[in-house]
Each structure stands twice: as C-alpha cells, then as structure tokens.
KOLGU-371976 format. One record per residue (C-alpha): x, y, z. Coordinates in steps of 0.02 Angstrom, whole numbers, plus 32768, in hexadecimal, padded with zeros to 4 digits. Layout:
<nodes>
xx; yy; zz
X; Y; Z
...
</nodes>
This chain:
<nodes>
xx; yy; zz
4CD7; 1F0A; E81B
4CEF; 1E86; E893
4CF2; 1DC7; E836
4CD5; 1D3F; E8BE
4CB5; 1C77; E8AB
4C25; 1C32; E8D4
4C69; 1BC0; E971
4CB5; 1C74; E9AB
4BFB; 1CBC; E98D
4BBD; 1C2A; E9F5
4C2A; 1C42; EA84
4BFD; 1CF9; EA99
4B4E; 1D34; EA3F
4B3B; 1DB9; EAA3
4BED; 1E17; EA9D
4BD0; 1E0E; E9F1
4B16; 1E48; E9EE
4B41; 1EE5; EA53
4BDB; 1F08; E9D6
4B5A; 1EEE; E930
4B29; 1F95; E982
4BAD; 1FEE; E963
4C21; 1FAB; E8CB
4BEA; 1F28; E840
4C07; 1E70; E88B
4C18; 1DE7; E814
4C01; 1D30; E837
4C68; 1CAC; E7C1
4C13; 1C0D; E7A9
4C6D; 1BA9; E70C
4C85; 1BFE; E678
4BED; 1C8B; E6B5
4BE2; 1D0A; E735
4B4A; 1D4D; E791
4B41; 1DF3; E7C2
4ADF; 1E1A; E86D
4AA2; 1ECB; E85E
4A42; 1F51; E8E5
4991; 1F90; E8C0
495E; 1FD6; E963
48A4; 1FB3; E97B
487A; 2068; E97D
48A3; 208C; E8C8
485A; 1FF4; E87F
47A9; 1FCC; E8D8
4781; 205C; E93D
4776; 20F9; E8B8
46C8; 2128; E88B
4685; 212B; E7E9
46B8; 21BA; E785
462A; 2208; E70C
4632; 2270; E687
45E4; 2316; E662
4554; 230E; E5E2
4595; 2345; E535
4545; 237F; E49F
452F; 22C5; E46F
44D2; 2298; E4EE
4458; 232D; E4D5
4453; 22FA; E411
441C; 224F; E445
4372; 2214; E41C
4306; 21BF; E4BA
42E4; 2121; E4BB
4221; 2134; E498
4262; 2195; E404
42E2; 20F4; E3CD
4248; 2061; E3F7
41D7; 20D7; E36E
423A; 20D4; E2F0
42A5; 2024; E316
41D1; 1FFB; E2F0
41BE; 2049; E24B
4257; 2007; E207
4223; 1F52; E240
4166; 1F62; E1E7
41C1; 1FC0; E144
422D; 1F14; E13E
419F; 1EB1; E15F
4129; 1F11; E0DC
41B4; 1F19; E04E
41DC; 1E55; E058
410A; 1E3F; E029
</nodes>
C-alpha cells in the first residue's frame, strides 16, 4: 500500500492512477484517507445479463390470468362479508 498526500496526488494524478492498478494507493487528507481503486470497464458495464435456468418454482407458479381470478374473488368475498 502506497499512502500519498493530497498536494503529492495533485502534482502527479496520473503516476498514481496507473500504480492504483497494480497495488492499493491511499490518499491522506486530515485525519481520513481515500482510497483510489481499479475497476476496469470490462468487468463492471460490459458483462451481459446472466439468467437463470427455470426451476421447479417457476413451473409451480400460477399465471397471471390465474392470480387476477382469484386476486377478484377475494376482493368481492371482502366486499360481500363487510354487508
């Protein structure tokens, strides 16, 4: 780990940028520090989507003409047992 202060970070952003790369680098700043960390583009924005495999949950599920049915008899039982 590599602990710089800030007016050093200033000076030279970039020798540091290339070594956050490589090794943790740590600017000091008071009684704090920030740490400058590497995520390379490819691993954060670029991966597709992953999806699952149906299980035997999603072939248990009702469908959702199924749920609106009964979601509608429940609502006129409420409604017909507050009369």
């Amino acid at each position: 780990m590599t602990v710089i202060s800030t007016q050093e970070f200033a000076a030279n952003q970039n020798k540091y940028f290339d070594m956050a790369i490589n090794q943790d680098v740590c600017i000091r700043r008071d009684e704090g520090m920030f740490h400058i960390r590497y995520n390379p583009i490819a691993e954060t924005n670029g991966k597709k989507q992953k999806y699952k495999q149906p299980d035997a949950d999603f072939y248990r599920a009702i469908s959702m003409d199924e749920f609106r049915r009964l979601v509608k008899e429940d609502i006129h039982h409420i409604y017909n047992s507050k009369k």
